[in-house]
N, C-alpha and C positions, 0 to 999 in steps of 0.2 A: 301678546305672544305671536309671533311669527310661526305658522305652519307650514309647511309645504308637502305639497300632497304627488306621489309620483303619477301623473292624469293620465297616463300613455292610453288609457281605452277609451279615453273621449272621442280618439281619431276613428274608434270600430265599435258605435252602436249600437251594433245589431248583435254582438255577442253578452254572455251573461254578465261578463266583468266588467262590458261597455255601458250595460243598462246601469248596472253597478254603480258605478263611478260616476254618472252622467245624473243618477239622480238623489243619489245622495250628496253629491256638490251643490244641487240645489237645493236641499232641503236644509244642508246649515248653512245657504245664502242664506234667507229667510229667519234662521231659528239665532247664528250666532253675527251678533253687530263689533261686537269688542276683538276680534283676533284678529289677524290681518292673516289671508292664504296665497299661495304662490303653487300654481297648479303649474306643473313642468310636463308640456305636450311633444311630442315632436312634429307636430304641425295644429294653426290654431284653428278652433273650431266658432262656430257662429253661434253664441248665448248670452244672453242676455243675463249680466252678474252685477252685484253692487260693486260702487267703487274696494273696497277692499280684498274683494277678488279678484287677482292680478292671472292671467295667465302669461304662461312663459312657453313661447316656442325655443327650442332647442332641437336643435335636424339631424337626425342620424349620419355617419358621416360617408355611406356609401348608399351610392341610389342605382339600381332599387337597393332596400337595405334587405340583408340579411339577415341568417341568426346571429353570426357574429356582431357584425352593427349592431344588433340589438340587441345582445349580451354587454357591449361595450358603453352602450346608451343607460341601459339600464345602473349597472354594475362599478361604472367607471364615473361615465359624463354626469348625468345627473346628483349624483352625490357630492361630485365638484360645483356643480351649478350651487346646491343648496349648501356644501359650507362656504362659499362666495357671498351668498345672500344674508349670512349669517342665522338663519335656519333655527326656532328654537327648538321646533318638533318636527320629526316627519313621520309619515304616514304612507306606507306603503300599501295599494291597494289591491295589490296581488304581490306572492313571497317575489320580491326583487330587491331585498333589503342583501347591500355587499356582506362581507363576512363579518370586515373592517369598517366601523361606519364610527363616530363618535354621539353625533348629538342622541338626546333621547329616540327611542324611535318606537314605532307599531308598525304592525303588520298583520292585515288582512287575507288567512289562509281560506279559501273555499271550502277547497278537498285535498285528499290526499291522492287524488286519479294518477296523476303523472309518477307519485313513488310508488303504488299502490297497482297499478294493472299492467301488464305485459304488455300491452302497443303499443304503450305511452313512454314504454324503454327500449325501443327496440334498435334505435341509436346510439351509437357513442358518443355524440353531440347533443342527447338529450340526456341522457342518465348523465355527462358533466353538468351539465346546464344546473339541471334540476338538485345534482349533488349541493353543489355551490348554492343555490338559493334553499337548502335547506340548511346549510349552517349560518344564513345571515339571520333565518327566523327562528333559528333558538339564541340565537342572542337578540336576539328583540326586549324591549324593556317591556310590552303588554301584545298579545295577540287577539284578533277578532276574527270570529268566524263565522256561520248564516246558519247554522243550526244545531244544536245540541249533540244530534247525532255526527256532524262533523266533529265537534267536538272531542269527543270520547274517542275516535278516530284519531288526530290529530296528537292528543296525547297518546296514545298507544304507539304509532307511527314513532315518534320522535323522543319518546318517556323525556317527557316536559309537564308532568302533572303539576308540580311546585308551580308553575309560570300562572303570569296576572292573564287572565283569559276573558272575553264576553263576548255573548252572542248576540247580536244583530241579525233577524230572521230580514229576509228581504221583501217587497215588496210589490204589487202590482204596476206594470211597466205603459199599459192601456190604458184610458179614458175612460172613467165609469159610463157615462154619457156623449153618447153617438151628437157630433154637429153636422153632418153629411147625413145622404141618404145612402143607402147598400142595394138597392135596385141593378144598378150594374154589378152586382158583385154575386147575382144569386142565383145557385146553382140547380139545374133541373130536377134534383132527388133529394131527399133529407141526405145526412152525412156527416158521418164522426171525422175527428177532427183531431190529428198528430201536429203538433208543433214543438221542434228540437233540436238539436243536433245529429247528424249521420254518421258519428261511428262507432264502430263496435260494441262499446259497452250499452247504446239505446238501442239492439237490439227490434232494428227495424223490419229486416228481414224476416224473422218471428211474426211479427205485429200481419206482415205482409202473406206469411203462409197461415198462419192463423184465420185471419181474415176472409181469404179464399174459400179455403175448406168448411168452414163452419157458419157464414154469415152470408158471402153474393152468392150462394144457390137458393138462401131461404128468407132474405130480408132485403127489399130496397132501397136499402140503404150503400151509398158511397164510402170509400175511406179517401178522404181529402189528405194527402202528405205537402205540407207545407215547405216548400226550399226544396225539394227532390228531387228536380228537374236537372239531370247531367250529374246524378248521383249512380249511376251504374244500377238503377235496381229492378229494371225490368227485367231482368237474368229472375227474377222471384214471381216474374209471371208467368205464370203457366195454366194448361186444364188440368191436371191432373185431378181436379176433385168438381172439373166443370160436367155437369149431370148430363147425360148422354142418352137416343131411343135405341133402342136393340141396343144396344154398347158400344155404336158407333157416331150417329148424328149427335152434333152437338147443339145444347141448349143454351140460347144466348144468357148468362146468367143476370140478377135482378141489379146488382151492383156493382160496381168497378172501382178500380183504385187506379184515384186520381193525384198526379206529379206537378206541384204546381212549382214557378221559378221561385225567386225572394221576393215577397210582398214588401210592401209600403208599411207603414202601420195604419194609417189609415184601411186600406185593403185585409191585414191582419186582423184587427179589430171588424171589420164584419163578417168575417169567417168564424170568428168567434160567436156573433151576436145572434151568426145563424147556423149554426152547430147544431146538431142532436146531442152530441157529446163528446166530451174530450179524451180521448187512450193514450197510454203510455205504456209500454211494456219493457221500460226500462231496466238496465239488471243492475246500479250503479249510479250514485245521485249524493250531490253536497245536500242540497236542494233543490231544484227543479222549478227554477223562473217560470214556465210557461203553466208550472200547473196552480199556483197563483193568479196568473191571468183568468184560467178557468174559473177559479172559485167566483172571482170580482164580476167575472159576467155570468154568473150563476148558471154554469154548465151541469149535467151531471158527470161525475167524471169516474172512469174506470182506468185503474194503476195495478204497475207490478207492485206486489207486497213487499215491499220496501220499508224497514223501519222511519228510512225518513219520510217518507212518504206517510207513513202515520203519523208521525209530527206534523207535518204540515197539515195535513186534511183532514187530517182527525175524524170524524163521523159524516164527514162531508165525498167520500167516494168510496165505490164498491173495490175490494181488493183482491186482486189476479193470482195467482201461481203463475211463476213464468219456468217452471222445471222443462217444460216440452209447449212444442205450439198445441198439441190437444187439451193440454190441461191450460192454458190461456185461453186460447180457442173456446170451449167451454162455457168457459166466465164471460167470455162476450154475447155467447147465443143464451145463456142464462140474464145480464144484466140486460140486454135487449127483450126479454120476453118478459119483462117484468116494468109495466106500465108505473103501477101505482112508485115503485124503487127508485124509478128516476124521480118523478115528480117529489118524492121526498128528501133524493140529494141536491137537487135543485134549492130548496130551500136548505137545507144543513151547507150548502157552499156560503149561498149570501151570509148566514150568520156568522163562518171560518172568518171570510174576508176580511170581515170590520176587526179582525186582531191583527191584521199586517197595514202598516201606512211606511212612507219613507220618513213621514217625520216620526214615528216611534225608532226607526233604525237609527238619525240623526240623531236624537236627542241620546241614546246609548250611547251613542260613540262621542257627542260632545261629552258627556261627561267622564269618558274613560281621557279626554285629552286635560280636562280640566284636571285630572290629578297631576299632571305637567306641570300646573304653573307655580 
């Protein structure tokens, strides 16, 4: 059987659909010998595949590209590409499935963020966009999603309940095991440890006045923001809760938040390895890539109450209210004063972890294709 997979996030690694894509192509290099894939990039990437993984560059047709390019790349060109190819299945790895498409097909919805939250529409170039790729994935022949909780979303969203659906949880993106040393990487103070995305719905600005107020006057501990750096968010630093003599001098407080650029993974994974812990105070989550990375390096880890967030971690993090930064806030000077609570999510992470591999994701979705043949 002929597959072809639309790979467009191979070319952007560092986002969650990039990790996505990039390592579940390799996990059914490895798992499937018998199908032949045709991975359609708009520029090629440097991997190492067996022969029957073919990648296909195919180049947007204006440079730089836009959104339109890339509505037409998507939507137009590549669907052409793969009925050329003669295509038996495709598989689209985020909704860019046309409206109009023939051959069998899947499609890999995350979340529903884009129909689902106010930012994500604030365009009339994205609420088309997103229109348009939501009636390609209800005509989809099977849908996959990364968690349960998307799930139930996704049908609610689109009343698609009847539709063939499975879930593929995703997986750790790190090296369980350091080949380098983190010597150069290690920072002067213990320090919790945000790795994510910057808008609106992760709610970092929270995490940041939070932070402030209830943690760098009474603990020495750092908050390390991963990718920060020319994120506009020093505007969220301020004294206003920095502890003062008479009510005037200020006291230099015990910890700081620190903005760091985009790491390496390399660099990523020792920031990890030497973490006190991992926070999220996100308000909004298909799943949450990086809090998988956490469990794999057996952080403890403190999250907003997020039903998915309970799927994922299940007994393995302490769980926030994010209504107000006090009542987050809170949970941090609480989860911080409580020695023996980390040391016990520490261990409930490693034992989460060993239920997520990319070969449990491949091997679902090989056999949601194998109903194809």
């Amino acid at each position: 059987m002929k597959i072809g997979l639309n790979a467009r996030f191979l070319a952007y690694p560092y986002t969650g659909i990039g990790q996505y894509t990039l390592h579940l192509i390799q996990a059914l290099a490895k798992l499937d010998e018998s199908n032949e894939y045709f991975l359609f990039t708009p520029k090629l990437v440097d991997m190492v595949l067996p022969d029957h993984f073919h990648q296909i560059r195919v180049p947007e047709k204006s440079d730089p590209p836009t959104s339109l390019s890339r509505a037409q790349w998507e939507f137009q060109i590549i669907p052409q590409e793969m009925k050329r190819l003669n295509i038996d299945l495709a598989h689209f790895l985020y909704p860019a499935r046309p409206a109009a498409f023939s051959p069998p097909s899947i499609v890999t919805v995350h979340d529903i963020i884009p129909w689902l939250l106010p930012d994500y529409r604030a365009h009339m170039r994205s609420r088309l966009y997103h229109g348009y790729a939501s009636g390609g994935l209800k005509k989809a022949d099977h849908l996959i999603t990364v968690s349960e909780f998307s799930k139930r979303e996704i049908e609610k969203q689109f009343k698609i309940k009847h539709k063939k659906f499975t879930v593929t949880h995703l997986a750790p993106t790190l090296n369980k095991k350091l080949s380098f040393s983190c010597d150069a990487f290690t920072l002067r103070r213990p320090f919790l440890l945000y790795v994510g995305g910057y808008d609106p719905r992760k709610n970092v600005p929270l995490l940041i006045e939070a932070y402030q107020k209830f943690i760098a006057n009474h603990h020495e501990i750092d908050l390390v923001l991963v990718g920060a750096q020319g994120k506009e968010l020093e505007y969220f630093l301020t004294d206003e809760h920095q502890e003062k003599v008479a009510g005037k001098f200020k006291v230099k407080p015990k910890g700081e938040v620190i903005f760091t650029p985009y790491l390496s993974q390399e660099s990523l994974q020792c920031f990890y390895r030497q973490a006190t812990a991992f926070v999220h105070a996100s308000a909004y989550e298909g799943f949450n890539l990086p809090l998988v990375d956490a469990l794999n390096t057996g952080l403890p880890i403190l999250v907003s109450n997020l039903a998915v967030h309970r799927e994922v971690a299940q007994e393995a993090a302490f769980f926030a209210p994010i209504d107000s930064i006090d009542s987050f806030g809170l949970a941090m000077h609480e989860f911080l004063n409580h020695p023996s609570l980390k040391e016990e999510l520490k261990k409930e992470a490693l034992l989460r972890a060993k239920d997520f591999s990319w070969e449990k994701c491949a091997k679902k979705t090989l056999e949601v294709y194998r109903e194809f043949e």
